[in-house]
C-alpha positions as CSV (number, residue, x, y, z in Angstrom):
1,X,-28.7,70.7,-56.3
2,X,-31.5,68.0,-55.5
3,X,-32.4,65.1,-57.6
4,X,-35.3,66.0,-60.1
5,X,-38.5,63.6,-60.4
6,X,-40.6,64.1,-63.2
7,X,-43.9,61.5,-63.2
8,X,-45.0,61.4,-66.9
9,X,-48.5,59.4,-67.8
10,X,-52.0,60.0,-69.4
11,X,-53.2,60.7,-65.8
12,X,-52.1,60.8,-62.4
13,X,-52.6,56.8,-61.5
14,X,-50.8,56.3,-64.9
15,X,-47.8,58.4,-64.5
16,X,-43.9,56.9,-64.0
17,X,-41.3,58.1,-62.4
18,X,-38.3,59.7,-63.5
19,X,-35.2,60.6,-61.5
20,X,-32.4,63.0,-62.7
21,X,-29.4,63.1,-60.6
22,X,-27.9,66.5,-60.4
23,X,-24.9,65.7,-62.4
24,X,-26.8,65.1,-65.1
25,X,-29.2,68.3,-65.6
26,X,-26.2,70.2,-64.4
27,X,-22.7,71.0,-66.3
28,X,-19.6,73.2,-65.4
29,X,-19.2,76.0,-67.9
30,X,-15.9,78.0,-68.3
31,X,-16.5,81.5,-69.1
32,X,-13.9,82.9,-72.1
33,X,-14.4,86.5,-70.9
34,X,-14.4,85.8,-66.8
35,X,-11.9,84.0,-65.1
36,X,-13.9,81.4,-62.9
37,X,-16.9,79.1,-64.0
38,X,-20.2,78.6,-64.1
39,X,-22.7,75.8,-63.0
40,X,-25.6,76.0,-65.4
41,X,-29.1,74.2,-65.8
42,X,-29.0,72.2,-69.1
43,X,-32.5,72.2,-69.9
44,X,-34.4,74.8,-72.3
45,X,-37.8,76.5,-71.8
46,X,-39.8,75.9,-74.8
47,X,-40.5,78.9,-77.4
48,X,-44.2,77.6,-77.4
49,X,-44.4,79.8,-74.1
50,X,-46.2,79.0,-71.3
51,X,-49.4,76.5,-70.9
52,X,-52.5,78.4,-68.9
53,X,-53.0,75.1,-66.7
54,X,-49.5,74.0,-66.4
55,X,-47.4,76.9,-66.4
56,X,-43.8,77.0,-67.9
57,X,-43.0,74.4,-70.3
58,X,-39.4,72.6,-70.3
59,X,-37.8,70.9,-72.9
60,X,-36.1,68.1,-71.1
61,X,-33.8,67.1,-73.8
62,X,-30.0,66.0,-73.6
63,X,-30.2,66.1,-69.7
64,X,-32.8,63.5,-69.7
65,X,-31.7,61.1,-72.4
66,X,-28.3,60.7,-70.7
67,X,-30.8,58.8,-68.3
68,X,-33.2,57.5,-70.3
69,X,-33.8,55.8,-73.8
70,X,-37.0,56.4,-76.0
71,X,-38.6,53.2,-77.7
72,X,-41.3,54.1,-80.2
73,X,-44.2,51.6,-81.2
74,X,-45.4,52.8,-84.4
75,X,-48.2,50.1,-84.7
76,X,-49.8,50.6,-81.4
77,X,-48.6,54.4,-81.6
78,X,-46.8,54.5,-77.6
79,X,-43.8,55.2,-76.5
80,X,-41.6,53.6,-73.5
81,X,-38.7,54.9,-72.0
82,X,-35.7,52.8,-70.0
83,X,-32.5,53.5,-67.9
84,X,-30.1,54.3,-70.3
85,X,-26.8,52.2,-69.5
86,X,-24.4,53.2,-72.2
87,X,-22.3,50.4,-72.1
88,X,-25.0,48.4,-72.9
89,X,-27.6,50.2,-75.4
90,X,-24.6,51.3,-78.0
91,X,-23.7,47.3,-79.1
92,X,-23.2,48.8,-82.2
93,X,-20.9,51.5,-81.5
């Protein structure tokens, strides 16, 4: 499986990139009624169903917060995203 990049921004000169190595948008999955396993996308298409200019929408979710922490700026109403390095953004755990 390749590496997934995702650019997000208000517009195309905007956007940043996002890289998603396979191992983590990808998990091994033992099956309880088969006796081998599965390899199995972790992301979800959204119930909202598909958008008439964009197609299919995703729901990146788990996959892309193993990579990535969310920062939310009420006050100026943005958001930010960083690498997640979870030996370093869980001080209090």
């Amino acid at each position: 499986m390749p590496e997934l990049v995702f650019y997000l921004g208000e517009s195309e000169d905007e956007a940043h990139k996002f890289t998603l190595p396979k191992e983590t948008y990808v998990r091994k999955m033992e099956r309880w009624d088969e006796p081998y396993e599965l390899c199995v996308p972790m992301f979800v298409e959204s119930p909202l169903g598909a958008s008439k200019e964009h197609g299919p929408v995703w729901i990146l979710g788990q996959p892309f917060m193993r990579e990535y922490v969310a920062m939310y700026d009420r006050e100026q109403k943005r958001m930010g995203f960083a690498k997640n390095d979870p030996n370093k953004n869980c001080a209090d755990v």
